[in-house]
C-alpha positions as a Markdown table, in Angstrom:
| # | Residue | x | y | z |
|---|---|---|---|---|
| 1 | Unk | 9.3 | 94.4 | 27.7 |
| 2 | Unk | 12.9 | 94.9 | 29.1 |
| 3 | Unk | 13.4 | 94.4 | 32.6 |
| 4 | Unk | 17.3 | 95.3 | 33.4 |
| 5 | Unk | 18.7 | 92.5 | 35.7 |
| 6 | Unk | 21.0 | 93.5 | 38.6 |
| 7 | Unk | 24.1 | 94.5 | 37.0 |
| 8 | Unk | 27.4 | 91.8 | 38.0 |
| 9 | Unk | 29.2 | 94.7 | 39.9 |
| 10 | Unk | 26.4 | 94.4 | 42.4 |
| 11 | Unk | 26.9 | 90.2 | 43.0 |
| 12 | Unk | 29.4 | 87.8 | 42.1 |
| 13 | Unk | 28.8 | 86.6 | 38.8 |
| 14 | Unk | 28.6 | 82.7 | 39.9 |
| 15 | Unk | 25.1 | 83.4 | 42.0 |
| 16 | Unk | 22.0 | 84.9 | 40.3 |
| 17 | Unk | 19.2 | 86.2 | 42.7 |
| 18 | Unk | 16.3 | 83.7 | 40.8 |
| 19 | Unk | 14.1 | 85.1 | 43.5 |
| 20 | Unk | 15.1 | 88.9 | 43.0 |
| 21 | Unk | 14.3 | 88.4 | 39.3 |
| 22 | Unk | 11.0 | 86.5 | 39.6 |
| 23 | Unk | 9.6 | 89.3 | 41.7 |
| 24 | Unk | 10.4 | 92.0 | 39.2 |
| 25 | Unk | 9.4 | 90.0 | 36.2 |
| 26 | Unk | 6.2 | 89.0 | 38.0 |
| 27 | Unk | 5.5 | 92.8 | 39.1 |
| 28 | Unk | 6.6 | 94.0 | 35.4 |
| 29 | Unk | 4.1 | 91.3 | 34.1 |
| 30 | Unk | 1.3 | 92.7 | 36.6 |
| 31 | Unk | 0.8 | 89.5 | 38.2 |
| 32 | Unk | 0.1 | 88.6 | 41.8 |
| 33 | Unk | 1.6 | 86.1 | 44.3 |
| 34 | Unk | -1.8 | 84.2 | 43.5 |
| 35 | Unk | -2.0 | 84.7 | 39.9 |
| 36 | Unk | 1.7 | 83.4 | 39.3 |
| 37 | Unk | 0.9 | 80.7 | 41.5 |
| 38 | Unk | -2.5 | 79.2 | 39.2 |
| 39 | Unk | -0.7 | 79.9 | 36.2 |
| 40 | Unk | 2.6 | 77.7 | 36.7 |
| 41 | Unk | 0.6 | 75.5 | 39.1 |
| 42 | Unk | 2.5 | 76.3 | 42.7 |
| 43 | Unk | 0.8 | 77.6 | 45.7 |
| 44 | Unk | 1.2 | 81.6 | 46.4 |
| 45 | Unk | 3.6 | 80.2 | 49.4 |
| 46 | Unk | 5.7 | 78.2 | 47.2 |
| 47 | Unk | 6.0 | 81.3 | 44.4 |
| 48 | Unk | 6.6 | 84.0 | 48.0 |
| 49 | Unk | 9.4 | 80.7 | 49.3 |
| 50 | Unk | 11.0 | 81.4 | 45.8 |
| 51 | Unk | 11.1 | 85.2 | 46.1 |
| 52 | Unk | 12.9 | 85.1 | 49.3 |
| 53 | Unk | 15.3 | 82.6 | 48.0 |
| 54 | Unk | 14.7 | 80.2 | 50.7 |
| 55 | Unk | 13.5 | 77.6 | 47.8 |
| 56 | Unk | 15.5 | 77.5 | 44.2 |
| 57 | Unk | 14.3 | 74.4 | 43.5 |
| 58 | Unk | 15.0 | 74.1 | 39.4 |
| 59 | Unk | 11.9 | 72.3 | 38.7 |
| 60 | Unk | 10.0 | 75.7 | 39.8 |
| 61 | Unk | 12.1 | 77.7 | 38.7 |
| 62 | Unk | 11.3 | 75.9 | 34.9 |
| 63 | Unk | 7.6 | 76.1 | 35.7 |
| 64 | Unk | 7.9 | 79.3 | 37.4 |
| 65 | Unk | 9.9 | 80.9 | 33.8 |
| 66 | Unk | 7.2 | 79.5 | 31.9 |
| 67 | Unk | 4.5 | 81.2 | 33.2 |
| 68 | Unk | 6.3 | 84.4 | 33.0 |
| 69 | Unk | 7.5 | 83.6 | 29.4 |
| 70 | Unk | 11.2 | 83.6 | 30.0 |
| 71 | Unk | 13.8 | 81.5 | 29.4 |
| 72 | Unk | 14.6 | 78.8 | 32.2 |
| 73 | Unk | 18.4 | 80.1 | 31.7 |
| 74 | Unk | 17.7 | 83.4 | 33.2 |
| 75 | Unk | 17.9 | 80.9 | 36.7 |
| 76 | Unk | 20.8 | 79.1 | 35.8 |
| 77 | Unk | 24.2 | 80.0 | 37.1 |
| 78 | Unk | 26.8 | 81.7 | 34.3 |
């Protein structure tokens, strides 16, 4: 499964959109707020908190790549 990622003429290269790309890989992987959340162990508000980008904690952002099956990287600034 490919999922393109916004391209860097859209946003500075520095800042990734973690929450931008957890939502389409979650949608692409057919999972729901709730679903995500049981499978990485976070509550549906936590995984939603994440989406908006009002949390980017790293530690959910590891647990929350995990459960989609994508490198931890993919939230880590270039």
């Amino acid at each position: 499964m490919t999922i393109p990622l916004p391209s860097s003429d859209s946003m500075p290269l520095q800042r990734l959109d973690a929450g931008n790309v957890v939502k389409r890989f979650r949608e692409a992987s057919g999972y729901s707020l709730e679903d995500l959340a049981v499978t990485c162990g976070l509550t549906d508000v936590e995984i939603l908190k994440i989406e908006k980008g009002e949390d980017t904690d790293s530690g959910r952002l590891k647990r929350v790549a995990a459960a989609l099956q994508i490198p931890a990287a993919t939230f880590e600034p270039l």
